[in-house]
N, C-alpha and C positions, 0 to 999 in steps of 0.2 A: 319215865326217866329216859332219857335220850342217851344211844350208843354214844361213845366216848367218839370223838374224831382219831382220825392219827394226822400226829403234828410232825411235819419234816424239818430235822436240824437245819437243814442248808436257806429255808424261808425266814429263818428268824428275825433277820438283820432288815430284813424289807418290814416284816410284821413289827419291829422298833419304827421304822419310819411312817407308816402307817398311826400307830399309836401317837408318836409324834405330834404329827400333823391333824388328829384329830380336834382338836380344838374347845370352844367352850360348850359346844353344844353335846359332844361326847364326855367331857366331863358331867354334865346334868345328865345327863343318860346314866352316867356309870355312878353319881350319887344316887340316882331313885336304885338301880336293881340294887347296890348293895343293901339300901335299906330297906328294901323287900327282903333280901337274903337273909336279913338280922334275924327278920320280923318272921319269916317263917321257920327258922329253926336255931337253936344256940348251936350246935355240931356242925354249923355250916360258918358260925361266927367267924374262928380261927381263917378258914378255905378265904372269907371275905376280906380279912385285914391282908391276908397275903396278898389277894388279888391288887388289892388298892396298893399298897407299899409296892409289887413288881410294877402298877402302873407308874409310878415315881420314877425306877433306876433313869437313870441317863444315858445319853447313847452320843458316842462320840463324831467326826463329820464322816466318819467310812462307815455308819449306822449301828457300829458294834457297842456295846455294853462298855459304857467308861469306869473306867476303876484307876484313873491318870490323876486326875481331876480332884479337890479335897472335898468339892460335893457331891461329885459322882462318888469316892470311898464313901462318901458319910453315907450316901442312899443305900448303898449296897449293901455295905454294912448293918445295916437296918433292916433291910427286907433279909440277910441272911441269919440275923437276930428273930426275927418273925417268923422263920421258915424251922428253926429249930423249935420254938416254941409249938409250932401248930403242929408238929410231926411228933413230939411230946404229949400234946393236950389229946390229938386223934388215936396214940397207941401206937404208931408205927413203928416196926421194926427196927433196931439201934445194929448197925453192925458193929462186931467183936472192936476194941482199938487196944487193948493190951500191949501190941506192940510198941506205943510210944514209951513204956518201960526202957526199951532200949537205945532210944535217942540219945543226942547228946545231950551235956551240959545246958550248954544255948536253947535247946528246941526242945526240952522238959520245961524253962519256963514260960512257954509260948502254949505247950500241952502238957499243964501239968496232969491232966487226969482222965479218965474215959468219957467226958462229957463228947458229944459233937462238937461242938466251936468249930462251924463254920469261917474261914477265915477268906478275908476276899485277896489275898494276895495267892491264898492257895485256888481258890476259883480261877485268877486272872492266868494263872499259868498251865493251871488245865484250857481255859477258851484261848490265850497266845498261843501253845502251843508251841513254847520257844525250844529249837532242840538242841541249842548249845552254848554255852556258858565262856565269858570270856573272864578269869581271874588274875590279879597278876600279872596281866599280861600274855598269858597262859589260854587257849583254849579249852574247852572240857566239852565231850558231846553226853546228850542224856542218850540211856539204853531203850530197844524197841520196845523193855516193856512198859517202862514208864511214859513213852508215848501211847500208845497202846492205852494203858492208862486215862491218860488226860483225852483221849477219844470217849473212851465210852463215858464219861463225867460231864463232858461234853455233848453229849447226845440227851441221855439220862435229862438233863438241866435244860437243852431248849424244847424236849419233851413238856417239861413240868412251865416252861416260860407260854407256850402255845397254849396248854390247858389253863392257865390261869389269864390268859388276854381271851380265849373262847367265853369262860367264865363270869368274865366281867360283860365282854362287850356284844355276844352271843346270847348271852342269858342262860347258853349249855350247863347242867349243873351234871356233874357226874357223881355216881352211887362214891358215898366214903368209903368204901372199902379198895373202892379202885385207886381213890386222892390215899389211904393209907397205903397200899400196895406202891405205889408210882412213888412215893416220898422216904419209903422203904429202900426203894432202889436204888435211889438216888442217893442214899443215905451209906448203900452198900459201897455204889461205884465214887463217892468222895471217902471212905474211908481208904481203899484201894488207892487210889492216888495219893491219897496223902501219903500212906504207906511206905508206896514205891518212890517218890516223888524225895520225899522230905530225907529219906535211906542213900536216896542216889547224891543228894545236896553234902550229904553228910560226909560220903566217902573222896566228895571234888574238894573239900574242905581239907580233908586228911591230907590230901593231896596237894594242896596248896597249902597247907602249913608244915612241908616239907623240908623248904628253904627258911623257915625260921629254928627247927630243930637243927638244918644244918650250920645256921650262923651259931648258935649255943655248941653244938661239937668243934664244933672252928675257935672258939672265942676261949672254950676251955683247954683246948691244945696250944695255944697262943699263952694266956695262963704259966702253963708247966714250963713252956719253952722261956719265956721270961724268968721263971724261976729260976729256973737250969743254969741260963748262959746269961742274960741282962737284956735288957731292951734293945741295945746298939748294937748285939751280934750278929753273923750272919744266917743262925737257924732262926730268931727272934721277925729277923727281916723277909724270911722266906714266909714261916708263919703269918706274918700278919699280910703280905701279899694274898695269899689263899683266901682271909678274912675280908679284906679289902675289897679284893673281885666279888664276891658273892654280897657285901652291902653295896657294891656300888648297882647290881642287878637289881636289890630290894627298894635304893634312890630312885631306881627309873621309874618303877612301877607306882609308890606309894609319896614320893614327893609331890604332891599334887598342885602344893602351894609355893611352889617353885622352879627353877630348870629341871629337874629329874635330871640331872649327869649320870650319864654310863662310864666317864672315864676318869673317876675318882681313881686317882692311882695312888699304888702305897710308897713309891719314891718321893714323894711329898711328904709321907709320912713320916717316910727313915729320915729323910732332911731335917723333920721339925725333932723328930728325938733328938735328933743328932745332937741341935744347937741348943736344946735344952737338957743335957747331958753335960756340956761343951761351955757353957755359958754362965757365971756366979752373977752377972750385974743382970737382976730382975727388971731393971730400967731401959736395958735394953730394947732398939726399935727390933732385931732379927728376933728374940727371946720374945717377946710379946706376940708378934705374929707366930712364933713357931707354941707355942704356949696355949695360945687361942685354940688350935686345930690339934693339936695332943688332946688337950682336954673335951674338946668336942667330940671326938674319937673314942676317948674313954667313958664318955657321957654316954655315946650310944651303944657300947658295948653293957655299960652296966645297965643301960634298960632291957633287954635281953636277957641278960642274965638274971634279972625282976621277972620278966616276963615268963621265963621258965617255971616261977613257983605258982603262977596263976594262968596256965597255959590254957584252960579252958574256957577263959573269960579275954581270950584273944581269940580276937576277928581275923579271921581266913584272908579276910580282903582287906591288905595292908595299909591303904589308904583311909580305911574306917578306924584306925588307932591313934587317936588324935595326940598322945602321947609319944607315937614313932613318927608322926608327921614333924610334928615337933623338933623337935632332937636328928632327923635328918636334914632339917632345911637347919639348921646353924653348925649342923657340919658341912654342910654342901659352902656353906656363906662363909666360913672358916677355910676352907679344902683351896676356896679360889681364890682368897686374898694370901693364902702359902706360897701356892701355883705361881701368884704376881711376882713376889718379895721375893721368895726362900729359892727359888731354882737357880736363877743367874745372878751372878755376882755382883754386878754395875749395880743391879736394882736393890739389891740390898746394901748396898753401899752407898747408893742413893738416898733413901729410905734412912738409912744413919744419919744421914749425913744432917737433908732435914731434920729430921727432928731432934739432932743438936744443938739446930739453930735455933728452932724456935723454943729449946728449954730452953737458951741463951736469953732468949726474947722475954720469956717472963720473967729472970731475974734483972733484965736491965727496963724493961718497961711496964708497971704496975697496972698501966690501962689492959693489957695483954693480958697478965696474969689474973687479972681479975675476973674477965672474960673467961680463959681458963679454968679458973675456979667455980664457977658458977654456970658454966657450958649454955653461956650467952646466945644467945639468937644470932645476935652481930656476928659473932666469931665463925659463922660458916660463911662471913659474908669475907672475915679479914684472910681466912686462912690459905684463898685460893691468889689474892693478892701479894701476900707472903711469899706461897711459892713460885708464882712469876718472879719478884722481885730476887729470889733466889737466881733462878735460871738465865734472868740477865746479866747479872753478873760474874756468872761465868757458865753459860752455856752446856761446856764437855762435861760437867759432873752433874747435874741435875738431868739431863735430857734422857735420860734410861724414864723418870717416873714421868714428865711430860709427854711424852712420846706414846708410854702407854694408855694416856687419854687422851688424845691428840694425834692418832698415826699420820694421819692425812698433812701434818704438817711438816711433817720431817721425810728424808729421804735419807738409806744407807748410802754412804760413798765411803771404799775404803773400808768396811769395817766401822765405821765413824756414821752418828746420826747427824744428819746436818739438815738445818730449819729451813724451811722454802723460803720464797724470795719474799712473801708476807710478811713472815714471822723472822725472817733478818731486818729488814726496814725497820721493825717497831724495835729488833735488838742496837738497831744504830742509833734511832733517835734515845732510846736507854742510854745508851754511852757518850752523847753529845752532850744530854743534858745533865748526866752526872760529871761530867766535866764541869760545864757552865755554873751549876750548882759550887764543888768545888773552887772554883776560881771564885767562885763571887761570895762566897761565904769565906774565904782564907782574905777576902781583900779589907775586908769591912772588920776594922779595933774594934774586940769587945761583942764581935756578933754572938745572939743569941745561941745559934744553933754549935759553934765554938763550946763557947761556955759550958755548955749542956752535953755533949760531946760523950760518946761512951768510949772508953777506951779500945784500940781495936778493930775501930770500925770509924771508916772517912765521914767527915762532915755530910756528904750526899746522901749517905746510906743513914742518918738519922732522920736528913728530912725525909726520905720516901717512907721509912719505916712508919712516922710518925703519921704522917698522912695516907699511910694501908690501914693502919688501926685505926685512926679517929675518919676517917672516911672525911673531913672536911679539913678546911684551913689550919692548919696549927698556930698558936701563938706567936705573933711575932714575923710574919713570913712579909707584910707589906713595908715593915720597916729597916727586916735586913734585907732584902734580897729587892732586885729591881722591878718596877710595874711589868717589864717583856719577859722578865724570867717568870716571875708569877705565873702570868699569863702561860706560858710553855710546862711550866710543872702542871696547870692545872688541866691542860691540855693530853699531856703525857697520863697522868692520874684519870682522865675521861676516857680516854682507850686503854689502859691499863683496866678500868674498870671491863671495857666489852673483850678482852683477852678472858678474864676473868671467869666473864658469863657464858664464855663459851668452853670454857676447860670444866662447870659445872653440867653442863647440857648436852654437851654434843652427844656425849656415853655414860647416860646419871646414874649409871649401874658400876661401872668404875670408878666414876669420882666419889660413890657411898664409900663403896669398898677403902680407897684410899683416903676419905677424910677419916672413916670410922677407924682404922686403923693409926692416924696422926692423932687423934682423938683420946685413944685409947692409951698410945703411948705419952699424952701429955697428961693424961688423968695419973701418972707417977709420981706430980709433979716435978717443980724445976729440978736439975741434978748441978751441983755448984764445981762437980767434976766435968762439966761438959767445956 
């Protein structure tokens, strides 16, 4: 029997490539020995399966041992499956693991018992070698002894990797006592890490679930304060500021599937109490936005407050709670359509204004309300032509909400938004041809669009309205109205349409936010007080 060699950690990554590269001819080499190996002793059986299984792992393109990869886990996985059994079947020494008694919640179901369970993610972080942890946002370094640690498990394992490619491909076999001893070792120096390793993970955890005991201390102080004094006071207001700042630090880190805003502020908030404190008509467009983002708000407080009774089945790493991912992205989506509406006056007076028109709209036009009712596909087509047709007829009171989707078209003068020289041209030819429309529709006994006429609202303003909804010719339009005016409405209604297309596009993250919002408030439906 042949002196054992001595295997150097640092050759490994070549000895993987080496392996590699060996090819079919060294696989038929490494079937006959193992089948000699079988054939000459069963005590050697286990030593052979492991050999052939480490011949398998995978190695990544820098030659090191893949555990990335779902077939590199599977290999490894498998040969650490193999390596427990053959250090079982041989006798080898089991070192103590009692201490996973003391683990958490989370990493007792991972180690429920003193078996070995070799784990490749605990392998991968003994050979990474990673020495600092980014949580939260948050940095964490590991201590020298759990490096330290993940060294010698390290060494211990390209030990046992060298002896088992000598074995195969050498035909070296070394005395069992020695393969027990070495798999002993190795058996000590992976308990040890796990140890230190898995204790250090546990304490950055503590430590990262810091900021969620302190939104529950925050959330419960808010609680009393509301009890105390009411939601609209000013300790109420102070209170949930405190609250506010520390979920808006928990959005940044754990919104994954969205902006992560850091500057969720709680003035938005008191705004939206405010107007829902303030406000009896639930039909309201400011109460519906301010309603939206309260309740969102309270949404994510009472998960938290859930959270607390099962604190130990919450993830450290905020972003892995798919339940708080949740419930912050529809208050982040809540939080900015407030921000829009609820801070400046014009906009929510805007915002009114609209969508009194268009409850108007579905009590005087059944096509609309139907749409409406049924939250039509069309209607995301009608709704943006709507509010053009708003805006041109008079400009100063809608251009707060156009302007917000649209800066680029508008300039301050004055204090006053006023349209570029673009977007005035198309507001002329608006007003020429609702004139012309007028005249030519007041001229003709009996004209249809007369007859039909909503009270309220000029002849012109039926036909556009009619032809925003039905998108095509309305009844009637060749026989009252002239072949050149036709012509010019249908022309006006073709760029009205690319006004349109470009108030949904240019920032289709504000046009959501404001259709879902006009959306929302027409889902009340009609109000026969508007």
């Amino acid at each position: 029997e042949p002196k054992p060699p001595i295997w150097l950690p640092h050759a490994m990554p070549h000895l993987f490539q080496q392996m590699r590269m060996a090819g079919a001819a060294g696989s038929s080499l490494w079937r006959v020995r193992s089948a000699m190996s079988r054939g000459a002793s069963s005590d050697l059986k286990p030593i052979d399966e492991l050999a052939l299984s480490h011949h398998g792992l995978r190695v990544n393109r820098r030659g090191n041992l893949d555990t990335e990869s779902d077939a590199g886990k599977a290999c490894c996985a498998k040969f650490l499956g193999l390596l427990a059994e053959a250090a079982a079947k041989l006798g080898a020494e089991g070192a103590d693991r009692s201490y996973r008694k003391g683990f958490s919640m989370n990493y007792l179901t991972l180690f429920p018992d003193s078996a070995r369970r070799y784990r490749v993610d605990i392998l991968d972080a003994s050979l990474e070698r990673q020495d600092c942890f980014w949580v939260n946002g948050d940095q964490y370094k590991l201590c020298e002894n759990v490096l330290h640690a993940a060294d010698s498990l390290a060494n211990v394992w390209h030990e046992l990797g060298g002896m088992l490619a000598s074995w195969l491909w050498q035909g070296i076999r070394c005395k069992i006592p020695f393969v027990k001893e070495l798999l002993g070792r190795l058996d000590r120096a992976w308990a040890h890490f796990e140890h230190s390793y898995i204790c250090e993970l546990i304490k950055i955890e503590e430590r990262a679930l810091r900021i969620v005991l302190e939104v529950i201390e925050l959330d419960r102080k808010l609680c009393c304060t509301e009890a105390a004094f009411g939601e609209v006071s000013q300790e109420s207001r102070q209170a949930r500021m405190q609250l506010s700042s520390v979920l808006a630090h928990i959005n940044s880190t754990a919104n994954t599937r969205r902006k992560g805003r850091t500057d969720l502020r709680s003035d938005i908030l008191d705004r939206a109490f405010e107007i829902c404190s303030n406000t009896s008509d639930t039909s309201d467009a400011g109460y519906v936005v301010a309603k939206s983002v309260v309740d969102a708000f309270q949404a994510l407080r009472r998960y938290f407050q859930q959270a607390e009774r099962r604190l130990e089945m919450f993830s450290p790493y905020l972003e892995n709670n798919a339940g708080l991912v949740a419930t912050l992205v529809e208050y982040e989506k809540s939080w900015e359509v407030a921000a829009r509406y609820l801070v400046e006056a014009s906009s929510l007076s805007t915002l009114r204004l609209t969508v009194s028109r268009l409850q108007a709209l579905r009590l005087s036009e059944p096509a609309f309300d139907a749409m409406c009712e049924d939250c039509d596909a069309e209607l995301f087509m009608v709704l943006p032509r709507l509010m053009w047709l708003f805006f041109l007829q008079n400009p100063a009171q809608h251009a707060a909400m156009i302007s917000g989707m649209l800066p680029d078209c508008f300039t301050l003068v004055d204090a006053t938004l006023e349209p570029d020289a673009k977007l005035e041209r198309f507001v002329q030819r608006f007003h020429l041809l609702a004139y012309s429309l007028s005249e030519q529709a007041c001229s003709i006994p009996g004209s249809i669009w007369l007859a039909n006429s909503v009270p309220g609202r000029d002849s012109y303003e039926d036909i556009l309205v009619a032809r925003a909804i039905r998108g095509t010719e309305s009844e009637g339009d060749s026989s009252s109205l002239g072949a050149l005016l036709v012509d010019s409405l249908r022309g006006f209604m073709r760029e009205l349409e690319g006004w349109s297309m470009q108030l949904q596009r240019h920032c289709p993250d504000d046009w959501n936010r404001c259709s879902a919002v006009l959306l929302r408030c027409l889902s009340q439906g009609p109000s026969t007080g508007t």
